[in-house]
Structures are given as structure tokens and as C-alpha cells.
N, C-alpha and C positions, 0 to 999 in steps of 0.2 A: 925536132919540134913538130915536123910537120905530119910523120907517123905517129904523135902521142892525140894531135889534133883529129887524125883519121880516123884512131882507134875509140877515140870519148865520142865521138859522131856518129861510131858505128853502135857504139856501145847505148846512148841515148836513145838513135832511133831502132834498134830491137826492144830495147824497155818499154818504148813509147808504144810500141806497137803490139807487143806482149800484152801490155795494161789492154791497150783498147780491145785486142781478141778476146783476152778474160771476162771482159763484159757481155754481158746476153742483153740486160735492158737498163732502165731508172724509172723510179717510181719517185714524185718529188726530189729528185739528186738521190737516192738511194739507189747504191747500185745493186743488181741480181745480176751474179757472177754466172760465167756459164758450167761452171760446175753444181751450182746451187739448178740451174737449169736444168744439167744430167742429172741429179738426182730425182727431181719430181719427174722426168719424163722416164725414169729407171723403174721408178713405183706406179705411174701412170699405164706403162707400156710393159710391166716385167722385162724392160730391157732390149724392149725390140727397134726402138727410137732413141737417137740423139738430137743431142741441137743442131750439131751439122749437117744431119740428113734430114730436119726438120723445115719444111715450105715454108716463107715468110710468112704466109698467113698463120701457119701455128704458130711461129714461133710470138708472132700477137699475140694471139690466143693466148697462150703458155705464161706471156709473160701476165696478162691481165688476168691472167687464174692467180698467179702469184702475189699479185700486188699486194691485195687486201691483209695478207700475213704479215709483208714486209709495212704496211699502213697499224695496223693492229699491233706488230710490238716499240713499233718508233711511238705510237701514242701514250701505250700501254709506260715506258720509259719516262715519258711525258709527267703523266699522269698518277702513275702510281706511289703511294707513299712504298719509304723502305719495307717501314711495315708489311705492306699489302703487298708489294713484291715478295718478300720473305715466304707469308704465308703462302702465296699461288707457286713456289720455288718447290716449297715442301709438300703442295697439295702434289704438284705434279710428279714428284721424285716420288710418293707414296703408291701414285698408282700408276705408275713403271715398274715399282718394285715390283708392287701386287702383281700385275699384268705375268711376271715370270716365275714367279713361287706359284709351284704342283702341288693341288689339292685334288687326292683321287673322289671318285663317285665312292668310295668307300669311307672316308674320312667325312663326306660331305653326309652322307647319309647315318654314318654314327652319331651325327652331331645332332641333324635333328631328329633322332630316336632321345638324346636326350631333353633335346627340349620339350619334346610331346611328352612325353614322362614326366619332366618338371611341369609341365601346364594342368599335366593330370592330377599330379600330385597337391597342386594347391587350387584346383578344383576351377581351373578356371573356366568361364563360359565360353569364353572366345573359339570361334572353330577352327580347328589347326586344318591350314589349308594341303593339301597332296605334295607329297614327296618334290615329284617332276615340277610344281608349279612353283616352288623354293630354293633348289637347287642351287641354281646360279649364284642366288643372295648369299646362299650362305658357305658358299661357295667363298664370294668375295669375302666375307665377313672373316671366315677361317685364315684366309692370305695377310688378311690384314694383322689379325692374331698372331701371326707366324713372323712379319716383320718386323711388330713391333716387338714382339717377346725376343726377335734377333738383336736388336735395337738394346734392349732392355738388360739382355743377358754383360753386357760389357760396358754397359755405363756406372759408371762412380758417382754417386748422389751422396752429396754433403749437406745436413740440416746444421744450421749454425744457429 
């Protein structure tokens, strides 16, 4: 009995103690894990800093850089209808997609030859601005074409 006593005691306080290392900080009782830690000091530092080699004062610091994220989605949870979750879920997964679908300088620049063409051909006034100054837009515009048409290709749509 008195080995099963030693070993739940033992076993309690490495849990107890585990839990509390896992902790880096709290924001309102929110905690920020110190893994949540190492990661923003991984992308902060490319990797050159941890939390445990990080001086109490950053680790302040660090944690007060955090806060506001951990403050903004507790609200956001608060706050938001399903709804409006839904759609900022979908905003966001759209332009992650986007972000990793490859559109060449070549693809980029077929497209807006044809839209100068289309603008010429229905005679419009508007002046088509330089290649380099569009790029990027349409750039994004094309990734997004490409998602949704991925999107598009394997959905089953029922009119009833």
C-alpha cells in the first residue's frame, strides 16, 4: 500500500510539474504554452533562440508580443457569429491556398495580353496600366482561378 502511495505521489508531482514547465506565460488565465513560445521565437530568430536561453526580460517581452493574438481570437470566439466565423475560416484557407499555387511570370503575363486585347477590342478609354505595375494582381487573381477551378472540378452540384 505504501509503494502504490509513493508511486501516485510520484506520479502527481512530475505531472504537476510538467504542466507548470509547459507554461511560458497567461494572458487573462489563457495560457501560452512554451511551445507556442518556441515557435514565435523560431520565426522571430530563424531558430537561433529558445525560451530557455531566452533572459527574463524577453521572455516579457515575448510573452507581451503574444498576448494580443491570444486576446484577439478569445474575443474573436466571443464575438463572432457562426456565420462570420465560417466566412473569415474560408477567407483564410483561400489565401493559404493561394499563397502556394505557382503562377509563372509567363502565365501572368499571357493573361494580361489578353485582357489588353479584350479592352482594345471593345474600345475602351481606360488606360491599361504597364505590365510590371499589374503583375502581382494578377498574379493573385490567376491562383485564385486555379483554386477555385480545383475546387470546382470535383464538386457535385444538385439543382432541385
Amino acid at each position: 500500500m505504501k509503494k502504490i502511495l509513493v508511486i501516485l505521489g510520484l506520479t502527481l508531482a512530475l505531472t504537476t510539474h510538467y504542466a507548470v514547465a509547459a507554461t511560458a506565460g497567461t494572458v487573462n488565465g489563457m495560457t501560452i504554452t512554451v511551445e507556442e513560445a518556441n515557435n514565435a521565437l523560431n520565426t522571430l530568430t530563424k531558430g537561433k533562440m529558445t525560451w530557455e536561453k531566452l533572459p527574463a526580460d524577453g521572455k516579457k517581452q515575448l510573452i507581451e508580443m503574444m498576448a494580443p493574438a491570444k486576446l484577439v481570437a478569445a474575443e474573436s470566439k466571443k464575438s463572432l457569429t457562426d456565420k462570420e466565423k465560417e466566412a473569415a475560416l474560408a477567407g483564410f484557407w483561400m489565401q493559404k491556398k493561394m499563397s502556394t499555387t505557382e503562377i509563372s511570370d509567363k502565365e501572368a503575363e499571357e493573361a494580361y495580353n489578353k485582357m489588353k486585347k479584350a479592352a482594345k477590342e471593345a474600345k475602351s478609354t481606360q488606360e491599361i496600366p504597364a505590365f510590371d505595375a499589374v503583375k502581382n494582381s494578377i498574379k493573385m487573381q490567376l491562383s485564385q482561378e486555379k483554386v477555385v477551378g480545383e475546387l470546382m472540378k470535383n464538386a457535385k452540384i444538385n439543382v432541385k
